[in-house]
DRENPA-3360 file (N, C-alpha, C; in nm, 2 decimals, always signed):
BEGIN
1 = XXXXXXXX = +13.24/-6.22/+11.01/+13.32/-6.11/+11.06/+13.43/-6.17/+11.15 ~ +13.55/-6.12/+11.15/+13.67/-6.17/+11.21/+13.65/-6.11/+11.36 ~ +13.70/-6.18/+11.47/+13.70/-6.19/+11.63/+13.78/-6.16/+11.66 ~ +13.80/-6.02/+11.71/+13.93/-5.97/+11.78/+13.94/-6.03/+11.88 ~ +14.11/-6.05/+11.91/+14.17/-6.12/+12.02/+14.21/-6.05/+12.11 ~ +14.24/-6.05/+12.24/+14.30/-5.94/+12.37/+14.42/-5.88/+12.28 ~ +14.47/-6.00/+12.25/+14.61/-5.92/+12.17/+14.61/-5.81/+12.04 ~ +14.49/-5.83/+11.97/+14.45/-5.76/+11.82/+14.45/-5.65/+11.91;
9 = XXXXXXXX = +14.36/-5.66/+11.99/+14.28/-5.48/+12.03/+14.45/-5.46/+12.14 ~ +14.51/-5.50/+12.20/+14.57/-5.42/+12.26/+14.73/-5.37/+12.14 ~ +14.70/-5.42/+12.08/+14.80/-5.42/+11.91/+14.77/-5.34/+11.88 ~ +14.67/-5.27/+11.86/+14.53/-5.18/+11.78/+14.59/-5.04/+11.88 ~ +14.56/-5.04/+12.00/+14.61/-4.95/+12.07/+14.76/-4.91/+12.09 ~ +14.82/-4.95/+12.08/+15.01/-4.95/+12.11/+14.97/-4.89/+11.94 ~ +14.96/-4.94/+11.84/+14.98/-4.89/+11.69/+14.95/-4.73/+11.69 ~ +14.79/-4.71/+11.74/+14.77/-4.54/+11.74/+14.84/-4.49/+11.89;
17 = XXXXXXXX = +14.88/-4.56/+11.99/+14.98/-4.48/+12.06/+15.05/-4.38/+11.97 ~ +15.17/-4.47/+11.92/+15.29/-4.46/+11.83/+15.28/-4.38/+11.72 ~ +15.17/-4.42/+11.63/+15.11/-4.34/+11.53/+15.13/-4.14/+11.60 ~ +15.05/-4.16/+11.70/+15.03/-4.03/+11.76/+15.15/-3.96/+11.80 ~ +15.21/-4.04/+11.85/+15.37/-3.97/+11.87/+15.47/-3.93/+11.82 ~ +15.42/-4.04/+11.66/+15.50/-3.95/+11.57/+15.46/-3.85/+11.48 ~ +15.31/-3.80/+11.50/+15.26/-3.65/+11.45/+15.33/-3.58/+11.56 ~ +15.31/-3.63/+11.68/+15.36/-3.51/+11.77/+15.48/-3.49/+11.73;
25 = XXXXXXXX = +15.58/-3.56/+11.73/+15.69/-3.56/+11.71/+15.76/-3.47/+11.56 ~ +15.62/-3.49/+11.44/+15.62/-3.40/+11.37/+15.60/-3.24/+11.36 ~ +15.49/-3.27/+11.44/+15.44/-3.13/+11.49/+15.51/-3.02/+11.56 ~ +15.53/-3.04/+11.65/+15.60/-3.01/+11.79/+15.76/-3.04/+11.77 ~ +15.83/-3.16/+11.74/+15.95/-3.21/+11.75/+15.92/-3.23/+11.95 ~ +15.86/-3.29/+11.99/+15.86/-3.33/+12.12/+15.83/-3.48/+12.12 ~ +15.87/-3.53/+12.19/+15.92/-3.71/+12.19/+15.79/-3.73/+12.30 ~ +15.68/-3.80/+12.31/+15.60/-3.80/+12.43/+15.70/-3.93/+12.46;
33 = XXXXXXXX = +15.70/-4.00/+12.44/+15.76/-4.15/+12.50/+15.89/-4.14/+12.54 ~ +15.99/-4.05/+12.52/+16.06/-4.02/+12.55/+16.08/-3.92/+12.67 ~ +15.99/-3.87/+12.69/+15.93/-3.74/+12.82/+15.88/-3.85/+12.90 ~ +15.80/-3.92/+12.90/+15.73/-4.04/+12.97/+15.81/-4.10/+13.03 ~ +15.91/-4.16/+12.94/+16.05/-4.27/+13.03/+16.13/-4.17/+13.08 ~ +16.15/-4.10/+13.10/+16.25/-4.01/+13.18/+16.20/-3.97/+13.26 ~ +16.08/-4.00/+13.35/+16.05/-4.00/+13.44/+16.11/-4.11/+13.57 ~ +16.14/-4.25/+13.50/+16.19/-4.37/+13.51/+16.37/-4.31/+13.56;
41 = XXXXXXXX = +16.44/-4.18/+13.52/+16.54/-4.18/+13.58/+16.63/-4.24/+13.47 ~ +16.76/-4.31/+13.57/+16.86/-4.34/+13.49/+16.82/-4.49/+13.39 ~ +16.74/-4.56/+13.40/+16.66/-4.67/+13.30/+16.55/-4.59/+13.26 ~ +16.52/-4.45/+13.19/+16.50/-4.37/+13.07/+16.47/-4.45/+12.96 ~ +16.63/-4.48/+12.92/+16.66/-4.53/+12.78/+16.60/-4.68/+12.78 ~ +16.64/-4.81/+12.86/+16.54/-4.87/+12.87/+16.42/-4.92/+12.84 ~ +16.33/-4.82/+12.90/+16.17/-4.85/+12.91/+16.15/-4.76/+12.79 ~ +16.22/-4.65/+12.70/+16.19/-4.62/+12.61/+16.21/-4.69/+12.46;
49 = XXXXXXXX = +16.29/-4.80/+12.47/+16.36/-4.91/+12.40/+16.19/-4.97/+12.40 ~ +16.18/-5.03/+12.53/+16.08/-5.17/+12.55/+15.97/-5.06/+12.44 ~ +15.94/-4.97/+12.46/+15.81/-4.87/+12.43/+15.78/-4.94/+12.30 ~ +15.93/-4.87/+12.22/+15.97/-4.89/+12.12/+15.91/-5.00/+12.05 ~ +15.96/-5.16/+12.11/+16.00/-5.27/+12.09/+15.79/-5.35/+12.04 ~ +15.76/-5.28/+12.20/+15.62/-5.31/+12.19/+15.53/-5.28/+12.06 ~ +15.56/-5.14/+12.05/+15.44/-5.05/+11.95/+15.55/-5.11/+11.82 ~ +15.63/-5.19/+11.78/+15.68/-5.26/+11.65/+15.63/-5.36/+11.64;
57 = XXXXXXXX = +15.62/-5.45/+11.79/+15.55/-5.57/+11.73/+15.39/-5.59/+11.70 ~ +15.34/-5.46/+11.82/+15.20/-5.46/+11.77/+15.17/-5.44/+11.65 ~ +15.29/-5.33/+11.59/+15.26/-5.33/+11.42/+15.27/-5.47/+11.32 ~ +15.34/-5.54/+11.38/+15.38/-5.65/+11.32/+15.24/-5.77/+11.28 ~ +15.19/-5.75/+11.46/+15.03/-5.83/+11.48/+14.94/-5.75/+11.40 ~ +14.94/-5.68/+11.40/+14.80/-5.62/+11.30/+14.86/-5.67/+11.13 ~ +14.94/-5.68/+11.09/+15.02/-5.72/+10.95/+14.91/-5.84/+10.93 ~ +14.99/-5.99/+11.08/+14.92/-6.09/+11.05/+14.77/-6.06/+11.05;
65 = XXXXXXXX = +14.73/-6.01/+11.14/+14.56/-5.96/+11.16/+14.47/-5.91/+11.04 ~ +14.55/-5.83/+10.95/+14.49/-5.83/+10.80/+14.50/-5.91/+10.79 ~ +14.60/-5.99/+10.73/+14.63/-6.12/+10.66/+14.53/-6.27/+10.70 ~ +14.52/-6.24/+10.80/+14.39/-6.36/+10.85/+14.25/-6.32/+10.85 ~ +14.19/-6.15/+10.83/+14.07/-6.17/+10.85/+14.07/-6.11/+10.65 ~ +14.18/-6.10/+10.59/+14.17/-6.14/+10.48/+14.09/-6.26/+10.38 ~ +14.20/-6.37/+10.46/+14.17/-6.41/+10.42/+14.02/-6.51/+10.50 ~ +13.95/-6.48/+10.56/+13.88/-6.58/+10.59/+13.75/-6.50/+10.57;
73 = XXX = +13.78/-6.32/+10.47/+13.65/-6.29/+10.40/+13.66/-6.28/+10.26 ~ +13.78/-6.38/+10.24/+13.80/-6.41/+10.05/+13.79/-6.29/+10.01 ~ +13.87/-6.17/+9.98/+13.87/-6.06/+9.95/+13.94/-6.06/+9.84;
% end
């Protein structure tokens, strides 16, 4: 069985953040991450960027994260 790393599982979580936000976003048409950073004032846009930036590359880590526990259960 493959060993999640600090980074897998906090990847893991930023992914269903995001995931969730964009049902909301479906649902509702309400932005939570965008409600969230605008609390932050005039750097809003900013921290909603970084949000962004983060919950992409976590998607990116889970990509590799299949790909390695792929391959090391010969599937």
């Amino acid at each position: 069985m493959y060993k999640l790393s600090l980074l897998d599982k906090i990847s893991i979580i930023l992914v269903i953040i995001g995931a969730l936000n964009w049902g909301i976003i479906g649902a509702t048409n309400i932005n939570v991450v965008e409600e969230i950073a605008s609390i932050f004032g005039s750097i809003s846009s900013i921290i909603e960027r970084i949000i962004y930036i983060l919950v992409g590359v976590a998607g990116l880590d889970l990509i590799v994260l299949i790909y390695r526990s792929r391959n090391q259960i010969n599937i």
